[in-house]
C-alpha positions as CSV (number, residue, x, y, z in Angstrom):
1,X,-48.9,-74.6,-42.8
2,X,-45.8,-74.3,-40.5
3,X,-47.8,-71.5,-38.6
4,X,-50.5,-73.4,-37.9
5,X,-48.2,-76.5,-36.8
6,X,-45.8,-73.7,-34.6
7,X,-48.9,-72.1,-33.1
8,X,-51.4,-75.1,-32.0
9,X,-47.7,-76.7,-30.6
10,X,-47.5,-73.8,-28.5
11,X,-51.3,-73.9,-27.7
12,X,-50.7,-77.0,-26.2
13,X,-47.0,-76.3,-24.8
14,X,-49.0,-74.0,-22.7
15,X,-50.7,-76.5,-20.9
16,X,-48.4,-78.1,-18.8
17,X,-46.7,-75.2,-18.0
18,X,-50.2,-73.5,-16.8
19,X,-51.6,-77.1,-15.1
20,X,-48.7,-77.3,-13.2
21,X,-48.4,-73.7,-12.4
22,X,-51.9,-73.9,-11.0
23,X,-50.5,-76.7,-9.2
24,X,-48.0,-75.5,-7.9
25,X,-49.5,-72.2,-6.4
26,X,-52.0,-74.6,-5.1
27,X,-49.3,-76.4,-3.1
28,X,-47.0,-72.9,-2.1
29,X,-50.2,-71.7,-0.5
30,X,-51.1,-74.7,1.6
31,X,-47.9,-74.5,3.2
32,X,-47.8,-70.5,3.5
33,X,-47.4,-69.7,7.7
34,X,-45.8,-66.3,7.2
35,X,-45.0,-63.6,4.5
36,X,-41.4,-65.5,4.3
37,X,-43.7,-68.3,2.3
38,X,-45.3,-66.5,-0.2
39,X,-41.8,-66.2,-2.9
40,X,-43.1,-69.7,-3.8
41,X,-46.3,-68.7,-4.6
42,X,-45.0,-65.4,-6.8
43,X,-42.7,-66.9,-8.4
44,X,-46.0,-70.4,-9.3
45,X,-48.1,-67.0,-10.0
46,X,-45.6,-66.1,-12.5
47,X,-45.8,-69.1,-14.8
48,X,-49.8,-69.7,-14.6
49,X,-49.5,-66.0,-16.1
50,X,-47.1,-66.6,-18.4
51,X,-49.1,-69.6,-19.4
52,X,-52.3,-67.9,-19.6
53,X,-50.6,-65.2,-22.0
54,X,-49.5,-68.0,-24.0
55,X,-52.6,-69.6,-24.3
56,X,-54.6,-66.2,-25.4
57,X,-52.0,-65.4,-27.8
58,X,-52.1,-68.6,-29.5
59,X,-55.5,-69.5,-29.1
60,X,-56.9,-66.0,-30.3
61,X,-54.7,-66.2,-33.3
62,X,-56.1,-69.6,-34.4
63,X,-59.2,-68.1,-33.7
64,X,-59.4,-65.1,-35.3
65,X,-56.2,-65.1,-38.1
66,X,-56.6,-67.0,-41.3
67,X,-53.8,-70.1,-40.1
68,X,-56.5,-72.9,-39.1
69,X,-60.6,-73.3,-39.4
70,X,-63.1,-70.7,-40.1
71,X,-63.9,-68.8,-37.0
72,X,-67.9,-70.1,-38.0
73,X,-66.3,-73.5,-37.3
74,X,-65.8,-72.7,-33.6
75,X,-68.4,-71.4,-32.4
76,X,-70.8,-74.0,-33.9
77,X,-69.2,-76.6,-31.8
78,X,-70.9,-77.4,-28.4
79,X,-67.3,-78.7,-27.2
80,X,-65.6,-75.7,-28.8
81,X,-68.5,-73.6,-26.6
82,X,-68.2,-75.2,-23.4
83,X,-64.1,-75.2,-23.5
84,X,-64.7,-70.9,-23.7
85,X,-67.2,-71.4,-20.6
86,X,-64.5,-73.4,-18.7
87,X,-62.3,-70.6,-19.7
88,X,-64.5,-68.3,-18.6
89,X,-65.1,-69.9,-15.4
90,X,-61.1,-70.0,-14.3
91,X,-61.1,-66.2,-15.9
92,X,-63.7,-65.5,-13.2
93,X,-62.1,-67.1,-10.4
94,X,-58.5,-65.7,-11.0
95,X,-59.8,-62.5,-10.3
96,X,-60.2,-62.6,-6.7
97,X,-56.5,-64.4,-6.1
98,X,-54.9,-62.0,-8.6
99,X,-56.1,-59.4,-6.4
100,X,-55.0,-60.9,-3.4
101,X,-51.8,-61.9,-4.7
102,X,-50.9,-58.6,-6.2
103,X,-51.3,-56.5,-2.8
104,X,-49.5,-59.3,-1.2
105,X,-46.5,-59.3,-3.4
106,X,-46.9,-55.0,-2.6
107,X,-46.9,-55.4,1.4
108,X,-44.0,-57.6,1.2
109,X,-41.8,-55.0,-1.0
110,X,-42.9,-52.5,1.4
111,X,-42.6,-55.3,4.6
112,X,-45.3,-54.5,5.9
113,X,-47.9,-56.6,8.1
114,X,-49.8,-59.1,5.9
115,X,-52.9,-60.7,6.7
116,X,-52.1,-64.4,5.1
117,X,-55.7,-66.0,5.9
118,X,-57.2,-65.9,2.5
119,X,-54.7,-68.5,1.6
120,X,-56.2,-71.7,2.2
121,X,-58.9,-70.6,0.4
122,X,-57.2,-69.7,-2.8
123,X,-55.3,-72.8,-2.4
124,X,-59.2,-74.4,-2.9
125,X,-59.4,-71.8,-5.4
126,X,-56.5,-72.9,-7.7
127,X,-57.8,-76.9,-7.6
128,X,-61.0,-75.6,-8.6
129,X,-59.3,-74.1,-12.1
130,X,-56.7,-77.1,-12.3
131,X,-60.1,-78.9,-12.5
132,X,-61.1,-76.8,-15.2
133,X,-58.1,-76.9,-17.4
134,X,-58.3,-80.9,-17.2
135,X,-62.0,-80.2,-18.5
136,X,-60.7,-77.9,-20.9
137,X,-58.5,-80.4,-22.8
138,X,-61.7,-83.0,-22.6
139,X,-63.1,-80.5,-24.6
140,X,-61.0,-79.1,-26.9
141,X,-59.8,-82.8,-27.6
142,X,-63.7,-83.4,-28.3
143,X,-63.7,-80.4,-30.5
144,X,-60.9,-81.0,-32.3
145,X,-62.5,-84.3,-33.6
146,X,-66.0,-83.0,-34.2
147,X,-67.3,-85.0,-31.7
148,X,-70.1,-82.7,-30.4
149,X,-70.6,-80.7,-33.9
């Protein structure tokens, strides 16, 4: 019982941490003019990480481990499903930005010229996914009740 309590508290402990990570990078990369910017977005890059980690750990062990429903349960709930697509979908879209961001945080160790354009764009990127984690808790809320079971 006190797993189940400590790990759905730190399923959703991860949630403000991630939403306003994504946020946060979101805002760092609007105002990035030059690679003396970007620490702000590492450092907002690091969290919705950490948060994502968070959320995997947790949510695949209530998933999977014998602490809260039958896995059967899950997937058998529409809202359960179309939470996983919404994670799917911000899974998908971190790819290009992680990429980005990785050789970015690289050519500013090595200080070496950066081309900064992409960054309005992952800016859109990282609203998009705020969007989806707001959807996701819609869901997951649903599911939780049995709403669409």
């Amino acid at each position: 019982m006190l797993i189940r309590w400590a790990l759905a508290s730190l399923h959703l402990l991860a949630l403000p941490l991630g939403l306003g990570a994504v946020w946060a990078r979101r805002q760092a990369l609007k105002r990035v003019s030059g690679p003396g910017d970007l620490s702000a977005v590492f450092v907002a890059e690091g969290l919705w990480g950490a948060a994502a980690v968070l959320w995997f750990a947790t949510g695949a062990a209530r998933l999977l481990g014998a602490f809260d429903k039958d896995t059967g349960y899950y997937f058998h709930d529409s809202a359960f499903l179309l939470k996983m697509a919404l994670l799917f979908l911000v899974l998908l879209l971190e790819v290009w930005p992680m990429i980005v961001l990785v050789l970015w945080r690289i050519q500013s160790r090595r200080r070496v010229a950066m081309d900064l354009a992409a960054a309005p764009t992952l800016a859109r990127v990282s609203e998009v996914q705020a969007a989806c984690v707001v959807l996701m808790v819609l869901a997951a809320t649903a599911a939780a009740r049995g709403s669409f079971h």
